[in-house]
NUROZA-860134 format. One record per residue: residue number from 0; residue in one letter; x, y, z of N, C-alpha, C in turn. Coordinates in steps of 0.001 Angstrom, whole numbers, plus 524288, in hexadecimal, padded with zeros to 5 digits. Layout:
NUROZA-860134
- seq|type|n_xx|n_yy|n_zz|ca_xx|ca_yy|ca_zz|c_xx|c_yy|c_zz
- NUM|a|X|Y|Z|X|Y|Z|X|Y|Z
...
//
This chain:
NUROZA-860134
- seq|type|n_xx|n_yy|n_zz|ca_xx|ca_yy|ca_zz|c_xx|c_yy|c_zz
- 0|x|8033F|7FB4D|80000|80000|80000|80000|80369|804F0|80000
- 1|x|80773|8049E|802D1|80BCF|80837|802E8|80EC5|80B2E|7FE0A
- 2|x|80FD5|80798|7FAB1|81196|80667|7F759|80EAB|809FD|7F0E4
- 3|x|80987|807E6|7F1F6|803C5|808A3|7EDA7|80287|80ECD|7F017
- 4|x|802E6|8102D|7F526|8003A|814E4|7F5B0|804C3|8193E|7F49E
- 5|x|80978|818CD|7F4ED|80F47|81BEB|7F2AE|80E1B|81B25|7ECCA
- 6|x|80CF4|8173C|7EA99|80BDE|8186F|7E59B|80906|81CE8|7E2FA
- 7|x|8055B|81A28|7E53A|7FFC9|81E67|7E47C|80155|823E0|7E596
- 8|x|802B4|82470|7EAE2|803DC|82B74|7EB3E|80A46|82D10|7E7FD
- 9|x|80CC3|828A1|7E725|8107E|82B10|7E373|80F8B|82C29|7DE87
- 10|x|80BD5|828E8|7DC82|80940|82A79|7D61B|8056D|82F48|7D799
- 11|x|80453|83153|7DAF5|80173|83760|7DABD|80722|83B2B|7DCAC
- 12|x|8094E|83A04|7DEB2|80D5F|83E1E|7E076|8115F|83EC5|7DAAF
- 13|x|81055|83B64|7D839|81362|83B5A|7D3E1|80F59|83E85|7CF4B
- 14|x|80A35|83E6A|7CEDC|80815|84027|7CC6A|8095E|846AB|7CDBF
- 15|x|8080B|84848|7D331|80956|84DB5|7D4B2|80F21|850CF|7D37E
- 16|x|81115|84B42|7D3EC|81840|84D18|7D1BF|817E5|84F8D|7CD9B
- 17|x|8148A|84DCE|7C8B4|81625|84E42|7C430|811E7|85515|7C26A
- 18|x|80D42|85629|7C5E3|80D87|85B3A|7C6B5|810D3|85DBC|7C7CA
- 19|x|81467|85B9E|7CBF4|81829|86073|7CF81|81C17|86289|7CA27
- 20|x|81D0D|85E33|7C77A|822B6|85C23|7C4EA|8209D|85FD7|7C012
- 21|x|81CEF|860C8|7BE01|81ADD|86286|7B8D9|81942|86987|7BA77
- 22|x|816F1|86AE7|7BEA8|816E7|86FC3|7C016|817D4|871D5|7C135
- 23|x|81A53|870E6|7C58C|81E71|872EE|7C8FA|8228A|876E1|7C588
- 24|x|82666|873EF|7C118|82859|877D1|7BF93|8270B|87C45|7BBC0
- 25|x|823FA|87B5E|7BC39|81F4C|88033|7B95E|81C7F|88383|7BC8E
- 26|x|81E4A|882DD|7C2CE|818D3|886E9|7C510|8142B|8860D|7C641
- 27|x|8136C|8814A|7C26A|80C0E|88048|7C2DD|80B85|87DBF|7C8C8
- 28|x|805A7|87FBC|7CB4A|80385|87C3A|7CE8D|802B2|87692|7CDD3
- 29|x|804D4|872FE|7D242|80338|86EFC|7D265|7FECF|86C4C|7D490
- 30|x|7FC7B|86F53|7D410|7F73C|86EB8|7D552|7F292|8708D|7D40C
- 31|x|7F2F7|87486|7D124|7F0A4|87728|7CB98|7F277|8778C|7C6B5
- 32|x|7F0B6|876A6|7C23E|7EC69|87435|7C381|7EBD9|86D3F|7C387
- 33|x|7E62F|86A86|7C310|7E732|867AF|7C484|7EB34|8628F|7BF7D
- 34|x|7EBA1|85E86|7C119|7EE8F|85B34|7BC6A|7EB4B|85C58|7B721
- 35|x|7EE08|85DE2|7B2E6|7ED1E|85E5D|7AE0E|7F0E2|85BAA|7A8B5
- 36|x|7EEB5|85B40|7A50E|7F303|85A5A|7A04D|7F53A|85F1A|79EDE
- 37|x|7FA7C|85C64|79D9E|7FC27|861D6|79D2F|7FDDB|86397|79682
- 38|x|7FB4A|860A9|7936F|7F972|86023|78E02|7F4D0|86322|78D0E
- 39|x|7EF49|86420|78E26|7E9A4|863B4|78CE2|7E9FD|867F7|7934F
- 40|x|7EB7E|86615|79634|7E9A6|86A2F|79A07|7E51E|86785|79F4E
- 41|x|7E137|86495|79D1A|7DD98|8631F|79F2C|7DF1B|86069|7A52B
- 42|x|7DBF8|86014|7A7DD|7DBE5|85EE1|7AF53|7DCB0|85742|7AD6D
- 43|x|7DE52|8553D|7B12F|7E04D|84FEE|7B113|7DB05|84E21|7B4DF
- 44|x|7D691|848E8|7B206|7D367|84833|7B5A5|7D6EB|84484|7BA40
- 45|x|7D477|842D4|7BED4|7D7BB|83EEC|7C350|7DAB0|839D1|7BF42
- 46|x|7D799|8386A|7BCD7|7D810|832B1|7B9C2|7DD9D|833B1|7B700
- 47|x|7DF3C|83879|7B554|7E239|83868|7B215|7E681|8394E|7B52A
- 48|x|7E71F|83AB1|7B942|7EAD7|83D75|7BD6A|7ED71|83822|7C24D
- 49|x|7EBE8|83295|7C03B|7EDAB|82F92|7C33D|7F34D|82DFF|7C096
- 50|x|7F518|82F23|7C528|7FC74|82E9D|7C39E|7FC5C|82787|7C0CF
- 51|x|801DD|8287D|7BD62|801A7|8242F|7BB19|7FF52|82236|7B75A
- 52|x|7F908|82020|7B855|7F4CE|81E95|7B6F2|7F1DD|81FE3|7B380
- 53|x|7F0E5|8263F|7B479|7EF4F|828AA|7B07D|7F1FF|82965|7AADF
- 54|x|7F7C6|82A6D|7AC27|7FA9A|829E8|7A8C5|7FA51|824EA|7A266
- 55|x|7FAFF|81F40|7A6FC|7F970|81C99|7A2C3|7F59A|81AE5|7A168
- 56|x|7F1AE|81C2E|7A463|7EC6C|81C68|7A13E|7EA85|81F14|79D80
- 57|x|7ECFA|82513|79D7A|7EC0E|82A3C|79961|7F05D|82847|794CD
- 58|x|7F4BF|82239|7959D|7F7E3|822DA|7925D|7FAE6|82638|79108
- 59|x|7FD39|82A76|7960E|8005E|82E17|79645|7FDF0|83353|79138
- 60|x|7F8E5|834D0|7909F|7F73F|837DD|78E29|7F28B|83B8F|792CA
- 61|x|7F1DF|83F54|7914A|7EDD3|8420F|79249|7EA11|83FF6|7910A
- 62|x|7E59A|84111|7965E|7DFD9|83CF8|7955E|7DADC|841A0|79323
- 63|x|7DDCD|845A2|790A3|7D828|84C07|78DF3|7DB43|84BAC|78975
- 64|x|7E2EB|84D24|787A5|7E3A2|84F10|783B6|7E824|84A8F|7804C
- 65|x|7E9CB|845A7|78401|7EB94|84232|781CE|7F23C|8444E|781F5
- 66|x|7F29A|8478D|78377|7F781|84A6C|783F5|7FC35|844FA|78673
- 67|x|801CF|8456F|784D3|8040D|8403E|788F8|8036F|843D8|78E65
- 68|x|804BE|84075|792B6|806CB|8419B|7979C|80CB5|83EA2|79A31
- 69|x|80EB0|84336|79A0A|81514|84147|79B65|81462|83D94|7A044
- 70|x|818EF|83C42|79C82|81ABF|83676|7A0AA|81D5F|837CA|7A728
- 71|x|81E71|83CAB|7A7C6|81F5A|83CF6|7AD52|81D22|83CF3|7B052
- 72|x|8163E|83C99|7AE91|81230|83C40|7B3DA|811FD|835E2|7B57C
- 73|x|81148|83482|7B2B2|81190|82CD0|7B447|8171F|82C6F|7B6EA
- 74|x|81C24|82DD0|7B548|8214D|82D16|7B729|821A4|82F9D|7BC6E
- 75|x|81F29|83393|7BC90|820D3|83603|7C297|81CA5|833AF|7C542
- 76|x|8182E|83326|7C509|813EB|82FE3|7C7D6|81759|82B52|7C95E
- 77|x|8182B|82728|7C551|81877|8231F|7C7A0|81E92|821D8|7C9FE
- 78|x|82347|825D8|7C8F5|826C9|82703|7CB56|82792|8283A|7D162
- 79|x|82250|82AF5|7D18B|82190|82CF7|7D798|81ECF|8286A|7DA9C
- 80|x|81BD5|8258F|7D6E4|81A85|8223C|7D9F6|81CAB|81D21|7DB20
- 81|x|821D0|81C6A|7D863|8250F|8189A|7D9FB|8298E|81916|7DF45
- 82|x|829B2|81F68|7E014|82D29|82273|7E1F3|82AFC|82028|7E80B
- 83|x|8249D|82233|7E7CF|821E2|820F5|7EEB7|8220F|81BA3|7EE7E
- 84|x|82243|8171A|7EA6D|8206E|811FB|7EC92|8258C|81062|7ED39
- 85|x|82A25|8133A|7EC0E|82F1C|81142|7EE2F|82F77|81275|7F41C
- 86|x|82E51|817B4|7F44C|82DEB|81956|7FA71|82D0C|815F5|7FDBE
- 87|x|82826|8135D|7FB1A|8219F|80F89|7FE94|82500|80BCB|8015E
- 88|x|8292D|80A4E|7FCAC|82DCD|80651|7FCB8|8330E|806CD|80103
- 89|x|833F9|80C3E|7FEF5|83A0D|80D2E|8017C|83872|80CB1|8070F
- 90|x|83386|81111|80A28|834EB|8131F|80FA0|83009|81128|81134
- 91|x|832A1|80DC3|81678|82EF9|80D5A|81AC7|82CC1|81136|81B97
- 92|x|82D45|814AD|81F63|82AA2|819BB|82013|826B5|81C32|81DD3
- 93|x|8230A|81C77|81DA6|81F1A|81E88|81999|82183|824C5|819D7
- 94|x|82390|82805|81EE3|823A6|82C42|81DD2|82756|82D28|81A34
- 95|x|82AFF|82A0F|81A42|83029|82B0F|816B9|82ED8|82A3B|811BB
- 96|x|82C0E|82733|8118F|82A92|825B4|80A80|826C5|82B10|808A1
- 97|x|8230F|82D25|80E77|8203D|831C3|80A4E|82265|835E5|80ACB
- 98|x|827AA|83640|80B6D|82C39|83B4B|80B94|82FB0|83966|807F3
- 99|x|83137|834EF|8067C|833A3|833D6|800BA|82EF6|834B3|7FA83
- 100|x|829E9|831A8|7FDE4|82572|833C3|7F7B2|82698|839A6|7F7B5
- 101|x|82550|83BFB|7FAD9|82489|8413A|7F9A7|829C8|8445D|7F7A6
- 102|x|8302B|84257|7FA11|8337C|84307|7F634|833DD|84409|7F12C
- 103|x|8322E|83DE7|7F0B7|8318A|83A86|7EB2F|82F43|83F8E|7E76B
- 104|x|82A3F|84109|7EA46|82760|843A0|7E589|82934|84808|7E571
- 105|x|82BB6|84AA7|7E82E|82F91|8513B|7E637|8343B|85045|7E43F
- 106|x|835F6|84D5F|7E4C1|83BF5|84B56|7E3DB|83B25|84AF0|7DD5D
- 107|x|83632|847EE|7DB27|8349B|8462A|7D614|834BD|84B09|7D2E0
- 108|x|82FEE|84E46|7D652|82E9D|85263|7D32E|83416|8570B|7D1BB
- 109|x|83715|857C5|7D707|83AB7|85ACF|7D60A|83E7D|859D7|7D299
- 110|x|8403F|853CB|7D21F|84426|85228|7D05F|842AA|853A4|7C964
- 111|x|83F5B|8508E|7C7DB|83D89|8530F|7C2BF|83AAF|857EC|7BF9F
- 112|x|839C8|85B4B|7C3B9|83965|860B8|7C455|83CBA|863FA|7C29B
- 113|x|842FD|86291|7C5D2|84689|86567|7C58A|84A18|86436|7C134
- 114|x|84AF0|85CF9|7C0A5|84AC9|85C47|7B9F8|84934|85E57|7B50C
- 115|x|844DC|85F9A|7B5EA|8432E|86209|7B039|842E4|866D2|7B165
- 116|x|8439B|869DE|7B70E|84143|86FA1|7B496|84680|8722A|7B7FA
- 117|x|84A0E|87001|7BAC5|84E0A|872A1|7BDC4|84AD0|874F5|7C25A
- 118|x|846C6|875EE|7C3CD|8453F|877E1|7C863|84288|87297|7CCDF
- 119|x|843F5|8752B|7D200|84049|87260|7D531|83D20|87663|7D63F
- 120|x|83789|875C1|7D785|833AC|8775E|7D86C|8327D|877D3|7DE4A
- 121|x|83239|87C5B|7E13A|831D1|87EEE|7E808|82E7C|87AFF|7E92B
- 122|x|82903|87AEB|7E4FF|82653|878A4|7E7CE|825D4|872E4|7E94D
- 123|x|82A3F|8706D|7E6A2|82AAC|86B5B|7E994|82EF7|86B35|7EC16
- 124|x|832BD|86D41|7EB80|837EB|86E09|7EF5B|834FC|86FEC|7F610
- 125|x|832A3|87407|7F51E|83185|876EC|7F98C|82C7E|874A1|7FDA7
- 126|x|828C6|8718F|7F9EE|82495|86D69|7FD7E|829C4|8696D|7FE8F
- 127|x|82B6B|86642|7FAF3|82F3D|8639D|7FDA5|83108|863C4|80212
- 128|x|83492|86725|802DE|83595|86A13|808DE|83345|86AF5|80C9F
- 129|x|82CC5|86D34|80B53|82975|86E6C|80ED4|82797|8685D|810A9
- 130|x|82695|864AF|80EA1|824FF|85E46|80E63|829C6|85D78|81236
- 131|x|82E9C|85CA0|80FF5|830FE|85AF2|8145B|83261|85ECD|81B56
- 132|x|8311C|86207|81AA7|83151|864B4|81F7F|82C52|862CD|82383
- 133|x|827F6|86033|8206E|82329|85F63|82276|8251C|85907|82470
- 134|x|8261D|8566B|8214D|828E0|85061|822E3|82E2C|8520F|82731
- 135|x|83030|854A7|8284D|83318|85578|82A88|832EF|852C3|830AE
- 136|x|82F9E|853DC|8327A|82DA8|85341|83709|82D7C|84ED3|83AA1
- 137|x|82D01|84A11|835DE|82CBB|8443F|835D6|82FD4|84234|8316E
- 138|x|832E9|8462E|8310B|836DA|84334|82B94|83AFF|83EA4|82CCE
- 139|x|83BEB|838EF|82CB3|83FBF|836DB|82B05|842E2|838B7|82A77
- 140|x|844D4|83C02|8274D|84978|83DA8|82633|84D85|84217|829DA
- 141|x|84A32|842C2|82C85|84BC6|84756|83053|84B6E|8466C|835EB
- 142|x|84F9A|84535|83942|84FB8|8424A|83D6D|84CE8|8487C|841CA
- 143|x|84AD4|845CA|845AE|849DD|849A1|84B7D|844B4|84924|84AA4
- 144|x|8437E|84D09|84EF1|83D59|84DF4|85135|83A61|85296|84BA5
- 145|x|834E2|8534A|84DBA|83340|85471|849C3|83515|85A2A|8469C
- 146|x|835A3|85E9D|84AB6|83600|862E9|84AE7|83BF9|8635D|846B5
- 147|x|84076|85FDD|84B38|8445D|85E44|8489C|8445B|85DC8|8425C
- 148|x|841C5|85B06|84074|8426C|857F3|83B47|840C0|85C3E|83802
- 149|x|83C5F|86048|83955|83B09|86611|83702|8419E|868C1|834F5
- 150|x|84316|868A3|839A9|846C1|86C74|83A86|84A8C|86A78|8374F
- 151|x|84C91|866C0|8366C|84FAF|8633E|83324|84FAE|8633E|82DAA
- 152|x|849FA|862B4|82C66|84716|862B0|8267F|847EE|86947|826F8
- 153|x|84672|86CAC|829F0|845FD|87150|826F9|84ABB|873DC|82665
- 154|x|84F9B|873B5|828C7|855C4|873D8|82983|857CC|86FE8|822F3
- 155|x|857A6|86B9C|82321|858BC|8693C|820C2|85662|86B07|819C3
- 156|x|852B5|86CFE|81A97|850C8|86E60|81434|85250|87606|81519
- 157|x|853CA|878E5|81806|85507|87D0D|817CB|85A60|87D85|816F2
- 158|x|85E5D|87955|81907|863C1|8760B|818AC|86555|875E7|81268
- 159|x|86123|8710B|810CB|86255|870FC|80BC7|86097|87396|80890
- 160|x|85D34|87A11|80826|85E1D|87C70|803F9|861A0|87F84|80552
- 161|x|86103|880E8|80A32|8677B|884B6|809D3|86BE8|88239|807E8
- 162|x|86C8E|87D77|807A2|87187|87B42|8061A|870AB|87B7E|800F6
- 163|x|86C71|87947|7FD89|86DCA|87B3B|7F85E|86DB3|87F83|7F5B0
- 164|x|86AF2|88384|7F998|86C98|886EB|7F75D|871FA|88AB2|7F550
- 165|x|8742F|888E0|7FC1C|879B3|88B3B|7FD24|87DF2|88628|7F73C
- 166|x|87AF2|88191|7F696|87EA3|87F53|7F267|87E23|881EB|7EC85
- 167|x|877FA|88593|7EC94|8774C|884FD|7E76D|87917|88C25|7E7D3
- 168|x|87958|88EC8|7EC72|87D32|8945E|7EA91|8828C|8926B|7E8E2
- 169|x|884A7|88E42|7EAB7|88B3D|88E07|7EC88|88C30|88B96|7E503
- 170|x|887FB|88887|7E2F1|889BD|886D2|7DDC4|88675|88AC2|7DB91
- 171|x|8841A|88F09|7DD34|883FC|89309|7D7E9|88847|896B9|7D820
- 172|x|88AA3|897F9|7DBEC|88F59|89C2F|7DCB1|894DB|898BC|7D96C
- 173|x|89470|89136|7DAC0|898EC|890EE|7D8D8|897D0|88FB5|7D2F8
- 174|x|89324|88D6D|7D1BA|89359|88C6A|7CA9A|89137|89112|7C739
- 175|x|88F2A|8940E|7CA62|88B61|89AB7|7C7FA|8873F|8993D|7C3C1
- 176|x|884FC|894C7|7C644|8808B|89475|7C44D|87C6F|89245|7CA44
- 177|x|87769|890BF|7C929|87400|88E15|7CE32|875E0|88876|7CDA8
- 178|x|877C8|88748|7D269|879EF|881B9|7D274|873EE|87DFB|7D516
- 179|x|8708F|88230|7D960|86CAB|87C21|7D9D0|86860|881A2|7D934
- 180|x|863F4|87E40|7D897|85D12|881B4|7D746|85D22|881A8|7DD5B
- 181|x|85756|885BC|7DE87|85654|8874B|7E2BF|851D9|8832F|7E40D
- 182|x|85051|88018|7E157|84CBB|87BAE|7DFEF|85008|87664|7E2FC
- 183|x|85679|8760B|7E151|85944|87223|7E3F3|859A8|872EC|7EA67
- 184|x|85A45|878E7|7EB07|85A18|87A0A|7F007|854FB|877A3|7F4BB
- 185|x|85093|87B1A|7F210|84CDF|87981|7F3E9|84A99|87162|7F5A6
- 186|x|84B64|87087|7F0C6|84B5D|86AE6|7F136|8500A|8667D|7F596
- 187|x|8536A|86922|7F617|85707|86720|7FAF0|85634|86835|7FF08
- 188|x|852B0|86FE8|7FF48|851B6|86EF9|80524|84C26|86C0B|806A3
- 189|x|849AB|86ACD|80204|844CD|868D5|8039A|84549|8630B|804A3
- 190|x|84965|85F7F|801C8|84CD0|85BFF|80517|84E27|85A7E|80BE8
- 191|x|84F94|85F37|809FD|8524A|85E1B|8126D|84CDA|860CA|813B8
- 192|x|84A45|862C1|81174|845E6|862B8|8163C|841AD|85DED|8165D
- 193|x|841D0|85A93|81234|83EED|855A7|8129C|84217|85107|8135D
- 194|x|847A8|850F0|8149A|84B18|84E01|8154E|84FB4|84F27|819B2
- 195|x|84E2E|853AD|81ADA|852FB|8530A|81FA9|85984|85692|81D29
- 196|x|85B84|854F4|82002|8607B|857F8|81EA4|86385|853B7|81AAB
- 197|x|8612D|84E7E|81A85|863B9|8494B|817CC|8608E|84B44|8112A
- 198|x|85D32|84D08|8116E|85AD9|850A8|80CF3|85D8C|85486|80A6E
- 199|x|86211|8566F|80ACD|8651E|85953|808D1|86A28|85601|80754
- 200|x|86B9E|85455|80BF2|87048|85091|80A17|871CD|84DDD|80596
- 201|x|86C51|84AA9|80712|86E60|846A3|801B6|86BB7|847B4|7FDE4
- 202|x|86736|84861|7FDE8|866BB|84A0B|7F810|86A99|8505C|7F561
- 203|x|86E76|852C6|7F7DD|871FB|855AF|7F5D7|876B4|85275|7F3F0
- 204|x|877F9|84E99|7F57F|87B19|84CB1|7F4F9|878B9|845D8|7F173
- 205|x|87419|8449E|7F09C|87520|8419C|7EC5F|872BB|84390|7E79C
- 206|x|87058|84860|7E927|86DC8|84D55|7E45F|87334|84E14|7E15A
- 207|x|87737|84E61|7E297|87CBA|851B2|7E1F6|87F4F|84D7C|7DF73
- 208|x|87F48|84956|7E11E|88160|84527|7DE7E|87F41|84345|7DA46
- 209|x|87A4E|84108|7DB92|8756D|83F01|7D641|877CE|8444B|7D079
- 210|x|87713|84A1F|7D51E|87685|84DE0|7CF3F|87BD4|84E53|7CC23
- 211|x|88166|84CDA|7CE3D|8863A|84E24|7CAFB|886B4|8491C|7CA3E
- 212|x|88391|84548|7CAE3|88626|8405C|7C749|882F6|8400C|7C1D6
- 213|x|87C6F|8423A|7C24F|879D4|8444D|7BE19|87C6D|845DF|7BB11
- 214|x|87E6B|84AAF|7BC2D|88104|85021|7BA02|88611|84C9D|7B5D1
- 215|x|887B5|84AC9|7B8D5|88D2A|847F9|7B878|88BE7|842EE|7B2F5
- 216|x|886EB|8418A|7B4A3|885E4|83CE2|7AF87|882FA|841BE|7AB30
- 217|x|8820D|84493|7ABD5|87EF9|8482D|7A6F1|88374|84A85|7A3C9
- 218|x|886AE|84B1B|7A715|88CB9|84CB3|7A552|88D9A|84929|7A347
- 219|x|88FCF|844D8|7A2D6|89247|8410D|7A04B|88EE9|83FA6|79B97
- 220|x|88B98|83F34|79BFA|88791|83E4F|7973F|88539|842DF|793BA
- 221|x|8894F|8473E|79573|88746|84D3A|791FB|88198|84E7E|790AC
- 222|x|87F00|84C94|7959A|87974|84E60|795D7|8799A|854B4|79836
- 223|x|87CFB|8544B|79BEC|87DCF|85B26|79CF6|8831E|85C6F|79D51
- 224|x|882EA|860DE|79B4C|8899E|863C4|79B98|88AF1|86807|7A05B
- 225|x|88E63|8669F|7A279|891BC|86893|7A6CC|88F08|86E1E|7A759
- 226|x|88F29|86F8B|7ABC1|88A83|8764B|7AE15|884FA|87482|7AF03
- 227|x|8842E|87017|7AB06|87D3F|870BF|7AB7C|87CB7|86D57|7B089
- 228|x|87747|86F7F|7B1AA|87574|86E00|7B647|8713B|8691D|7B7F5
- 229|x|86FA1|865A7|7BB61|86CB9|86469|7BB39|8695E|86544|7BF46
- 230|x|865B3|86332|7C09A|85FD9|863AA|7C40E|8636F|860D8|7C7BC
- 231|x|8630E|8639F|7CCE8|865C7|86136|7D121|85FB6|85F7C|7D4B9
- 232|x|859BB|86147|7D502|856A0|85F50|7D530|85627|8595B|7D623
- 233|x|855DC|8572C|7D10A|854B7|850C4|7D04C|85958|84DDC|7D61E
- 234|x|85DAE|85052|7D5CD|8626F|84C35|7D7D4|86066|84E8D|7DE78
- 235|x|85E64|8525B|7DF31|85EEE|852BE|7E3EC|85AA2|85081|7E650
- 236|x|8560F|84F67|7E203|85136|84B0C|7E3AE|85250|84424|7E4BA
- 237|x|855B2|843B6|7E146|858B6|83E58|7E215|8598B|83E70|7E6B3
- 238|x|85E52|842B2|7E8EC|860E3|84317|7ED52|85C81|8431C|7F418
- 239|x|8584F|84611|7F385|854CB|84698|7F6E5|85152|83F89|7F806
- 240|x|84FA5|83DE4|7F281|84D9B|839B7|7F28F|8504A|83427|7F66B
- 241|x|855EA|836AD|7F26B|85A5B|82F74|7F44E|85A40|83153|7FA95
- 242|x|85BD5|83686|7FDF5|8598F|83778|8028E|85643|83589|8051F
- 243|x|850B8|836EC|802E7|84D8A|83632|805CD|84CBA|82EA7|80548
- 244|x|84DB0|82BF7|80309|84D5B|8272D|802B6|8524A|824CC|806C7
- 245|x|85711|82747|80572|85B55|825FC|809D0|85E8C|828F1|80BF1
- 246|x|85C73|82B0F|8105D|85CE1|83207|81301|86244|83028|81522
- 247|x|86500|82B82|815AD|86A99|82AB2|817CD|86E83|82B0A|813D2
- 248|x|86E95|829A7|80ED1|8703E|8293B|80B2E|87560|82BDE|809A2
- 249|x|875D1|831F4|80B4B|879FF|834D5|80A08|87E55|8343B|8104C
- 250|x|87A1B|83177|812E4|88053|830B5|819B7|88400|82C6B|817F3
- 251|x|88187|827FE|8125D|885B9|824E0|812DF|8883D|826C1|80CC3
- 252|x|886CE|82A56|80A3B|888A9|82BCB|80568|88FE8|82F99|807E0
- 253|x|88D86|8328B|80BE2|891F5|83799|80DDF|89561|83463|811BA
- 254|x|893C3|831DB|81517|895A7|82E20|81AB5|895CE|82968|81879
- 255|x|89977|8251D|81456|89932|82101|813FF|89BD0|81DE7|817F3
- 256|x|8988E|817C0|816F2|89B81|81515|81BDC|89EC1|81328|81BAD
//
């Protein structure tokens, strides 16, 4: 039952993803108006709006103008919903698994957000943050009493944007260009505030690694030439994720035995 009901709410959280993921960098409300084609224009009845399902029932077309419908609504639906039934899988804890789903689904949206459009979006960086300051209280991840674990989460995500920020003045003064977005900032401190001070750590440090070995294979394969930049976004969602799945991970990476 565990298992079937993570499904289920991961194929709607995945459906909402793919609002966030499509409007977001445009400004539009996600929540006005309501689901539409975005071919013909027309309102989506319920029938047509079931993640997955609808999809291959409409035969990946519009059910008024026959229009296709991209393949990223079925992919992120049922992406997200493999994401929670791993959870269902990975963690005892129910609380821990619905603080990794809810990861899961900003981590998704941001990561391919910032892929295609170079921006992260406040408004999921910044609920992010606000979400984990609210889990704070009873967080796993953040040892002490309740008050404590506030104080920790809200230190810890004020910690890590000052730190990237102070990294991303120190590489614009030394390369004289913007070395990180104010979008990367934000998203690290909203990290340590839903993860603790182990929320900055390691995902800086396997964000940093994942991104210059990228960098490093795009180079070799003259997909990009030396100066250009990439989305440090995606690697620092890796980095938050492999965290939150194994919050010890970077004590035996720095301290080997």
């Amino acid at each position: 039952m565990r298992y079937l009901l993570s499904i289920i709410i991961g194929l709607f959280f995945g459906s909402f993803g793919n609002v966030c993921i499509l409007r977001l960098p445009a400004d539009k409300s996600v929540i006005f108006p309501a689901s539409h084609c975005p071919a013909c224009g027309h309102p989506l009845k319920p029938i047509h709006n079931i993640p997955v399902l609808s999809y291959l029932a409409l035969r990946g077309r519009c059910g008024f103008c026959q229009a296709r419908i991209s393949w990223q609504y079925p992919l992120i639906e049922a992406l997200m919903a493999t994401l929670f039934a791993f959870h269902a899988w990975f963690f005892i804890s129910d609380l821990r698994m619905i603080m990794a789903d809810i990861l899961g689904f900003y981590l998704i949206c941001i990561t391919l957000i910032d892929y295609r459009h170079r921006i992260i979006p406040d408004e999921l960086s910044l609920s992010m943050a606000a979400i984990g300051l609210c889990f704070s209280f009873f967080s796993p991840y953040i040892g002490g009493v309740a008050w404590m674990r506030f104080l920790k989460s809200l230190s810890a995500g004020l910690g890590g944007g000052l730190l990237m920020y102070g990294l991303g003045y120190a590489g614009e003064k030394a390369f004289k260009k913007e070395a990180l977005g104010g979008g990367d900032v934000k998203l690290v401190a909203a990290s340590g505030a839903f993860l603790g001070w182990i929320g900055i750590i390691g995902p800086l440090l396997l964000g940093s690694l994942s991104g210059g070995l990228a960098a490093c294979i795009l180079l070799l394969a003259k997909k990009k030439r030396f100066g250009e930049t990439l989305p440090f976004g995606p690697f620092l969602c890796l980095g938050i994720y492999f965290t939150c799945l194994f919050p010890d991970w970077w004590l035996s990476f720095i301290y080997p035995q």
